[in-house]
C-alpha positions in Angstrom: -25.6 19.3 8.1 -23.4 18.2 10.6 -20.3 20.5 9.7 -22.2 23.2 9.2 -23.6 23.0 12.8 -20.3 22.5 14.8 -18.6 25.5 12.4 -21.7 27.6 13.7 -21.6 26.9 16.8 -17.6 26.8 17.6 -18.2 30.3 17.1 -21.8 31.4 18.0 -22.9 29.0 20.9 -24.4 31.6 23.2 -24.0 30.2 26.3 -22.0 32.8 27.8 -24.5 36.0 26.9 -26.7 37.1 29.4 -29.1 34.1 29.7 -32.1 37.6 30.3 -31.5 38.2 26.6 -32.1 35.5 24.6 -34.9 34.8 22.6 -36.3 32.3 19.9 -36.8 33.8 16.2 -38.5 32.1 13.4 -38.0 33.0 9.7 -40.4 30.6 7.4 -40.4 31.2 3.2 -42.5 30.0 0.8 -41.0 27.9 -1.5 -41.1 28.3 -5.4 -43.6 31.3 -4.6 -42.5 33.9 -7.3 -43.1 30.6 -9.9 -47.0 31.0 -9.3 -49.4 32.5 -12.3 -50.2 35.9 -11.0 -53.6 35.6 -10.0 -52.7 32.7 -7.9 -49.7 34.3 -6.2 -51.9 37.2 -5.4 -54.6 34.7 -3.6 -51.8 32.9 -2.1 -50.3 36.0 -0.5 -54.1 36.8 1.1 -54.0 33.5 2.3 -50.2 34.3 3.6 -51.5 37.7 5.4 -54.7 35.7 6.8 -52.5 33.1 8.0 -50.2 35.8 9.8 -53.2 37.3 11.7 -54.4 34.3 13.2 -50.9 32.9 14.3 -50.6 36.7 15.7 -53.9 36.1 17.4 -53.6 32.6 18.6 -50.1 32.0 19.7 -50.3 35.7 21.6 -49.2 34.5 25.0 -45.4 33.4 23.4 -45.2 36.4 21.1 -42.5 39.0 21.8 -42.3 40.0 17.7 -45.2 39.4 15.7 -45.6 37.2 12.9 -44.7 39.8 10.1 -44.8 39.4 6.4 -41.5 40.2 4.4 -41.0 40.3 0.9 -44.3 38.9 0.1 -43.0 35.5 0.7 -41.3 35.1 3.9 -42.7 36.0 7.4 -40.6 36.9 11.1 -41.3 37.0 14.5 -39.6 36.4 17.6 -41.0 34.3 20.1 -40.4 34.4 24.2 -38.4 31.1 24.8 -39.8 30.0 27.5 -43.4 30.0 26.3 -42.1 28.7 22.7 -40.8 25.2 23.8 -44.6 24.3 24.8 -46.2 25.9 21.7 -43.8 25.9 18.9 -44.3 22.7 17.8 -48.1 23.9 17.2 -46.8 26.5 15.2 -45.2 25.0 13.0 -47.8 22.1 12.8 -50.5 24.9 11.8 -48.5 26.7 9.0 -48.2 23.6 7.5 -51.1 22.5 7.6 -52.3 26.1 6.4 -49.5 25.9 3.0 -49.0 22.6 2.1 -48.5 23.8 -1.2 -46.6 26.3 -1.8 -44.6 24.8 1.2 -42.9 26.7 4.1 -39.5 26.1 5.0 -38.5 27.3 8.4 -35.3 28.3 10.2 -35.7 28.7 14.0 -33.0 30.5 15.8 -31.8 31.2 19.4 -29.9 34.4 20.5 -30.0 37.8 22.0 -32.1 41.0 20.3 -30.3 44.2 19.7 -33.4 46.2 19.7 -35.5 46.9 22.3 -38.9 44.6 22.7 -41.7 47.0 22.9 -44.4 45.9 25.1 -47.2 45.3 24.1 -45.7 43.3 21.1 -45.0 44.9 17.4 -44.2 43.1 14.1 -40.9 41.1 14.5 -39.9 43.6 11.2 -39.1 46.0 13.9 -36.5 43.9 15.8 -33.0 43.0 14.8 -30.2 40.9 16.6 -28.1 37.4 16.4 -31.7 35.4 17.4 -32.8 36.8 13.6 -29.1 36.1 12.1 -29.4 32.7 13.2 -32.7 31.9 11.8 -31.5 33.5 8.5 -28.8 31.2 8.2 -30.7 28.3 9.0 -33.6 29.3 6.2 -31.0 29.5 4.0 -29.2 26.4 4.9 -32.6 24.6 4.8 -33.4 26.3 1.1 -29.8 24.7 -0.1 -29.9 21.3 1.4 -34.0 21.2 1.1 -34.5 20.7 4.3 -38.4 20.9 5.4 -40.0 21.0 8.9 -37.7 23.5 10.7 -34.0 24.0 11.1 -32.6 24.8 14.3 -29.4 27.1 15.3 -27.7 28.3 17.6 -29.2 26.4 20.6 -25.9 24.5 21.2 -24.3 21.5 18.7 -25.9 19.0 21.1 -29.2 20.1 21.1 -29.2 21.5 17.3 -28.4 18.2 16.2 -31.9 16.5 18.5 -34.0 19.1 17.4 -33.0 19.2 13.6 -33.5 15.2 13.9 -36.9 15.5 15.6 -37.7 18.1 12.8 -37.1 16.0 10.1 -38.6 12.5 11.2 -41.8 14.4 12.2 -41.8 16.3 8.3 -41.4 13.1 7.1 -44.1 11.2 8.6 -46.2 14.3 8.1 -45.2 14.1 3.8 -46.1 10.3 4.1 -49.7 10.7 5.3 -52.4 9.7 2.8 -55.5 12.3 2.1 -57.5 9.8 4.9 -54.6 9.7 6.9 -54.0 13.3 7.3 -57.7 14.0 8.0 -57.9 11.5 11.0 -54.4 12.8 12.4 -56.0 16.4 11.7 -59.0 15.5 14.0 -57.1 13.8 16.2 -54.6 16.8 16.7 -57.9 18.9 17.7 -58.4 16.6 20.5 -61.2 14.4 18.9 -61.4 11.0 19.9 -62.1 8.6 17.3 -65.2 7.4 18.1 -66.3 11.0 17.7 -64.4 11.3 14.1 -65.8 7.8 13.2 -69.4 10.0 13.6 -68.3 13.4 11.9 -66.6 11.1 8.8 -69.5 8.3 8.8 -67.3 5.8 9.2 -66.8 2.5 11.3 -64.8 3.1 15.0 -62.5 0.1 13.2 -61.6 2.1 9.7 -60.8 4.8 11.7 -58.7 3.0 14.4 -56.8 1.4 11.4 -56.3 4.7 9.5 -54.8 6.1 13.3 -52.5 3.2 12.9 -51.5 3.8 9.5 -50.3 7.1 10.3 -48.0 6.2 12.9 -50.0 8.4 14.9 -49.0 7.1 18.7 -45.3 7.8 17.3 -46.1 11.1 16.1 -47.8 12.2 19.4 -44.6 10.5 21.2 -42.3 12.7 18.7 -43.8 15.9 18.8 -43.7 15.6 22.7 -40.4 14.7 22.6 -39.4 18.1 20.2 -41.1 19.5 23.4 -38.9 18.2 26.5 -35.6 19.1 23.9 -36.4 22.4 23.5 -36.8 22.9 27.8 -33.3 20.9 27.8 -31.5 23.4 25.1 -33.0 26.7 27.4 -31.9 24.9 30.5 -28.6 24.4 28.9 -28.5 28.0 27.7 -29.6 29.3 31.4 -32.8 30.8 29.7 -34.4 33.0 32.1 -38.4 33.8 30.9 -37.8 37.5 30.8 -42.2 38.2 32.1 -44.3 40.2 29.5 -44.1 43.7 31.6 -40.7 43.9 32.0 -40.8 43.6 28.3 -41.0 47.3 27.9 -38.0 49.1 25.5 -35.6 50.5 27.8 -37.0 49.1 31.3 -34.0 47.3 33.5 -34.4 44.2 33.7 -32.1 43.4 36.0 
């Protein structure tokens, strides 16, 4: 993975583009999906369009192209940078959560839109640019070298190779938890406090606190945060100015 991020970004870093221009897309595709019996790619795919609507309606604030199905398997959307380093994370954690089977495999890139960015927001579908060309090759490098939990490009060969490490020790402790173990980190996620999931699960404070250990969750929390401050670095390195939601509009100057 290592050569295939320095070739990229020997030729792709995009420091020098307007910093105004750059935004974060995210391609994700369903793995194995056009192996499922009929009927259960069809229920699958209403679960995929579902899935779509809420991420549309909860995540609205760092939308700038909406989640967007493509293919039937795969889904777009662009996402304002500045607002994605906080909630991205969260993304990701939810469609997982959502398709744990068939899995999603991710490719998260960062560059400028060709396009113009309507305002208010419409499907990412719509949009086209090197943010979208980078998250392409990064769902396809992840689909060769099965690579779950998000593949980073173009943010710089630094700060590709923290996030894509982040990525994958989070995945991995995610793939490790046990049925138990994934409900208590599930609850805890919410913001529950495990005296409070020892009472919804009818279980003892201690089985609980012991399960919360089990799952490395302190680590996890520590991880995920730290996916966080690495994303802020790689737009501070990139001189990511948050371009505001009204000057958003097509063909409006930004400048």
């Amino acid at each position: 993975m290592n050569e295939m991020l320095q070739e990229h970004n020997a030729l792709t870093t995009p420091g020098g583009q307007n910093a105004r221009e750059l935004w974060i897309a995210m391609i994700g595709d369903m793995v194995a999906s056009r192996k499922l019996p009929p009927e259960q790619r069809r229920t699958t795919q209403e679960r995929f369009a579902q899935l779509m609507r809420e991420l549309n309606e909860e995540f609205a604030s760092a939308i700038a192209g909406r989640f967007a199905i493509t293919q039937g398997d795969e889904f777009e959307c662009l996402l304002q940078p500045e607002v994605a380093t906080e909630q991205l994370a969260e993304i990701i954690w939810r469609i997982e959560e959502r398709f744990p089977s068939p899995a999603i495999r991710f490719g998260i890139g960062l560059g400028g839109i060709d396009t113009d960015i309507p305002n208010p927001p419409e499907p990412a579908i719509l949009l086209d640019g090197p943010a979208f060309h980078r998250a392409r090759e990064a769902v396809v490098f992840a689909a060769r070298e099965k690579c779950m939990g998000g593949v980073f490009l173009g943010f710089g060969e630094a700060h590709d190779a923290i996030l894509n490490g982040l990525a994958r020790l989070l995945e991995r402790q995610r793939r490790r938890w046990s049925g138990r173990q994934r409900e208590v980190a599930r609850m805890l996620h919410s913001g529950m406090k495990q005296v409070e999931i020892a009472r919804s699960t009818v279980r003892t404070p201690q089985a609980v606190s012991i399960d919360t250990r089990a799952a490395g969750w302190p680590a996890y929390v520590e991880g995920e945060k730290a996916l966080r401050a690495a994303l802020r670095e790689a737009l501070r390195s990139n001189s990511v100015d948050p371009v505001p939601r009204e000057d958003r509009a097509g063909n409006q100057d930004l400048g």
